[in-house]
Every structure is written in C-alpha cells, then in structure tokens.
Backbone bond lengths (Angstrom), bond angles and torsions (degrees), N, CA, C in turn:
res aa  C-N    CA-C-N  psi(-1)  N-CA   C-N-CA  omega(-1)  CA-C   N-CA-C  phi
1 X - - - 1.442 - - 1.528 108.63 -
2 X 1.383 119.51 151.15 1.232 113.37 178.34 1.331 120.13 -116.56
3 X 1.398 130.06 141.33 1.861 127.44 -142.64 2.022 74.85 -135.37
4 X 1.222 92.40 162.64 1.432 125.41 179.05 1.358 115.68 -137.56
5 X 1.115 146.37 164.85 1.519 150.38 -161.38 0.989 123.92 -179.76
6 X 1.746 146.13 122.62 1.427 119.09 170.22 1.473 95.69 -128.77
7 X 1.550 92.57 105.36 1.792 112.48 170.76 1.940 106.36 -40.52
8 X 1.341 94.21 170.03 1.808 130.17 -168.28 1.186 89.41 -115.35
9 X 1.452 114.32 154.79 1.619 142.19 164.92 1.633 107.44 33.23
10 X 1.522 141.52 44.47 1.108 145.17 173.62 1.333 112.10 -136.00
11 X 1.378 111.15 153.42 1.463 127.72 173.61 1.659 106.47 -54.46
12 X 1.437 110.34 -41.30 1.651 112.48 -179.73 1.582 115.39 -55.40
13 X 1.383 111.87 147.91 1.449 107.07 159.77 1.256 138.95 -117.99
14 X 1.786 104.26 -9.35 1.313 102.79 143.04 1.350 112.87 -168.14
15 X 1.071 126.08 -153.78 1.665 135.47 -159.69 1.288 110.37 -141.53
16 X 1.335 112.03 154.06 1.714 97.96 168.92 2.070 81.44 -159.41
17 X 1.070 110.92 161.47 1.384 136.91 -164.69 1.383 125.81 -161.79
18 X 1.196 106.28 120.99 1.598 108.21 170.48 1.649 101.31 -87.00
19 X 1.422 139.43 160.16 1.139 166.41 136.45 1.186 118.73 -124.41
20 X 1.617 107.48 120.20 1.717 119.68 166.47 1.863 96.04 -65.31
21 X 1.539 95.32 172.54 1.192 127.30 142.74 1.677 148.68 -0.81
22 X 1.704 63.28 -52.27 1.881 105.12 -170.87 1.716 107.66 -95.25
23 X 1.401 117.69 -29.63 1.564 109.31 -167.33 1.542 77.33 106.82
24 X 1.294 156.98 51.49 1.272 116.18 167.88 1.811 97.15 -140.34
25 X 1.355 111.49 119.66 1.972 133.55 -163.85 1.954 94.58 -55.39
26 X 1.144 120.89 99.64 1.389 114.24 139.11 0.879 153.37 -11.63
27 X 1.736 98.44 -91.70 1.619 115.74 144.78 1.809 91.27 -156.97
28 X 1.203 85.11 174.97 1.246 124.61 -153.55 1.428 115.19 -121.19
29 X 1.370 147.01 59.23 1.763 131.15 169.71 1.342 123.43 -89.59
30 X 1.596 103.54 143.56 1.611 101.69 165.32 1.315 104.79 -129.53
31 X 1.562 109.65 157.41 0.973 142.51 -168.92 1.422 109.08 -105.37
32 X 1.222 117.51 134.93 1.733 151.44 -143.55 1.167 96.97 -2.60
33 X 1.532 131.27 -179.86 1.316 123.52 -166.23 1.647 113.49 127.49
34 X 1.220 133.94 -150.42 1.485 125.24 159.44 1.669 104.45 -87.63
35 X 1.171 101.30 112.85 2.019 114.52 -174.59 1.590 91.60 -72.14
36 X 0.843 160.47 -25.09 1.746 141.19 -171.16 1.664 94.48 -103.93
37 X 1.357 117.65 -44.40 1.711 104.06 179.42 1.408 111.04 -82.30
38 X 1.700 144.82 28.37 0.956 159.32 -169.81 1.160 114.06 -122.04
39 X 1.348 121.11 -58.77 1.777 137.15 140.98 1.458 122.30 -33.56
40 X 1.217 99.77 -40.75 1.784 104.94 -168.20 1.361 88.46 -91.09
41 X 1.438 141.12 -63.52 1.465 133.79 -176.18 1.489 98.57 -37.50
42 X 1.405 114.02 -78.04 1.699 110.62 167.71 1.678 123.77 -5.58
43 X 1.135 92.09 -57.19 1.725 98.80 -167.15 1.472 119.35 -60.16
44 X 2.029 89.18 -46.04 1.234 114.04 -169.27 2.146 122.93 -62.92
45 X 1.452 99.26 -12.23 1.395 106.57 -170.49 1.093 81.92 -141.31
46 X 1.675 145.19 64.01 1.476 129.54 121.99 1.645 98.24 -82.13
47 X 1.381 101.14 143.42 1.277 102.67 148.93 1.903 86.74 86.82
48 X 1.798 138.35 -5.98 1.160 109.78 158.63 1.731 104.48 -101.76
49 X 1.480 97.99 176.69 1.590 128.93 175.20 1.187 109.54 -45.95
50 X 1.342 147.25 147.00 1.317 147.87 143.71 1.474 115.35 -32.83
51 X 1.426 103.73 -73.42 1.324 108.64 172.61 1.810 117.07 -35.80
52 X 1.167 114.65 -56.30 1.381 132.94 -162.29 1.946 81.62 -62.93
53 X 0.615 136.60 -105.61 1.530 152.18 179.76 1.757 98.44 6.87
54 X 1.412 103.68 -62.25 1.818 118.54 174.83 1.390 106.44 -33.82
55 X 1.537 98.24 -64.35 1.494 126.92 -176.11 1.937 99.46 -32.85
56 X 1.287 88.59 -90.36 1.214 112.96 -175.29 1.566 116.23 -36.43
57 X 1.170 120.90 -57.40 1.934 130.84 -156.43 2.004 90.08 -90.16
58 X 1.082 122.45 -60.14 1.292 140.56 -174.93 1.590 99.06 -1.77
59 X 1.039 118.74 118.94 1.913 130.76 176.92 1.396 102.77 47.34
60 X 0.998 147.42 64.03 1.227 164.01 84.27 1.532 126.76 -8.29
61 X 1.609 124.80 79.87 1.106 103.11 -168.68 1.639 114.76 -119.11
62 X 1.357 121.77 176.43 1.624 122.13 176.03 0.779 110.11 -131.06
63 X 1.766 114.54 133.97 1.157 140.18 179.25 1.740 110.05 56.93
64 X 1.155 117.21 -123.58 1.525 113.80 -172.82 2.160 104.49 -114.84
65 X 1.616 94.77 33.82 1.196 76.10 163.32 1.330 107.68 -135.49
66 X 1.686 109.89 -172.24 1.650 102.73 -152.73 1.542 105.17 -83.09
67 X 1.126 121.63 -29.74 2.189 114.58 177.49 1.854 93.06 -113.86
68 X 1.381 96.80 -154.68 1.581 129.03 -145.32 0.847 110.46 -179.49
69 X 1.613 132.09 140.00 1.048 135.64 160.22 1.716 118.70 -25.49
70 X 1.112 117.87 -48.45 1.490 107.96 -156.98 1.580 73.11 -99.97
71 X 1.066 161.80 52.42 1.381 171.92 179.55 1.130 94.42 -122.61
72 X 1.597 115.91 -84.29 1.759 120.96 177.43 1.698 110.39 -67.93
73 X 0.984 150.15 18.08 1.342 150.75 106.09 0.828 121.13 3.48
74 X 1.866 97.03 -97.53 1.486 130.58 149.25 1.173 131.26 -3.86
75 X 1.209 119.52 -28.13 1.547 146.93 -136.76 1.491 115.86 -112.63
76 X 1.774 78.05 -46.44 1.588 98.85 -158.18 1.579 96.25 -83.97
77 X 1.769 108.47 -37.81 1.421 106.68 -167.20 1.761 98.30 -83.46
78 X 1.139 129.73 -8.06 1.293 106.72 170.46 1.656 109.88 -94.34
79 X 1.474 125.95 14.10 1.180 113.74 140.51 1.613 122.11 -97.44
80 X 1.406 118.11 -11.97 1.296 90.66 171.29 1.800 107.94 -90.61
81 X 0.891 113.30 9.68 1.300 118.70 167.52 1.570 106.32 -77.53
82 X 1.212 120.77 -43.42 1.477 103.44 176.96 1.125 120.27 -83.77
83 X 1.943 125.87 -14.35 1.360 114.75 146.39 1.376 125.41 -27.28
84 X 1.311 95.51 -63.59 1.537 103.28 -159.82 0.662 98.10 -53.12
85 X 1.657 124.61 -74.39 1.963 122.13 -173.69 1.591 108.33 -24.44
86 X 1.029 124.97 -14.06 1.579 116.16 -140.67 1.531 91.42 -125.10
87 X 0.956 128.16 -16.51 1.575 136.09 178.99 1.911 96.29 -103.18
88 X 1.215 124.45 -7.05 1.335 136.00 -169.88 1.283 118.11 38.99
C-alpha cells in the first residue's frame, strides 16, 4: 500500500512509502531536505519492519531541534502502523 506524510519541524516536505501486507518498507522517498541523507535513509529501511524502523529512528533529533528526519519517519510509520491495525 502506499502512505504519504508531510513531516513537522524539518527541511523535508514529504514522504511517500510503500508497505506490504506484512509491515514490511518497499521504499521509502523524501522530498527536499538533505538529498544524499534522504536516499541513504531510503536505502537503509527497504526491506525493514515498520515496527523495527519506530524502534530504531524514534526521538532522533538535529541540531537544537526537537525531531529529524528519521524522527518524522518514525512518525509516519507509527501512523501507518495504526492504519493497519485499524484496517485489521
């Protein structure tokens, strides 16, 4: 399925994500932001868990502010995580 997102307090403006079935990240793009750490986040969570991703990125912040890109990630996959639950 494919989810959309437009993160808080970041250079990015938005997200887009594939998710199987399973909880398991496709791919992953963001839109403007740091273009090589956007790609590499990308790269880095095809092919993991939703959960695992939460796990992982969850309060993550840059410089002196309160999230991060892989902060609103985080963010994004614990709402499509409650899709899913919610579509059962």
């Amino acid at each position: 399925m494919e989810y959309h997102f437009t993160p808080k307090g970041v250079c990015s403006t938005r997200f887009h994500a594939e998710v199987d079935e399973e909880g398991r990240v496709g791919s992953l793009t963001i839109e403007n932001g740091c273009n090589g750490n956007g790609k590499g986040i990308g790269s880095l969570v095809r092919g993991m868990s939703v959960d695992e991703i939460i796990e992982r990125l969850d309060g993550i912040k840059c410089g002196r502010k309160n999230t991060s890109c892989p902060d609103q990630i985080a963010k994004m996959m614990a709402e499509i995580k409650r899709e899913m639950s919610a579509a059962g």
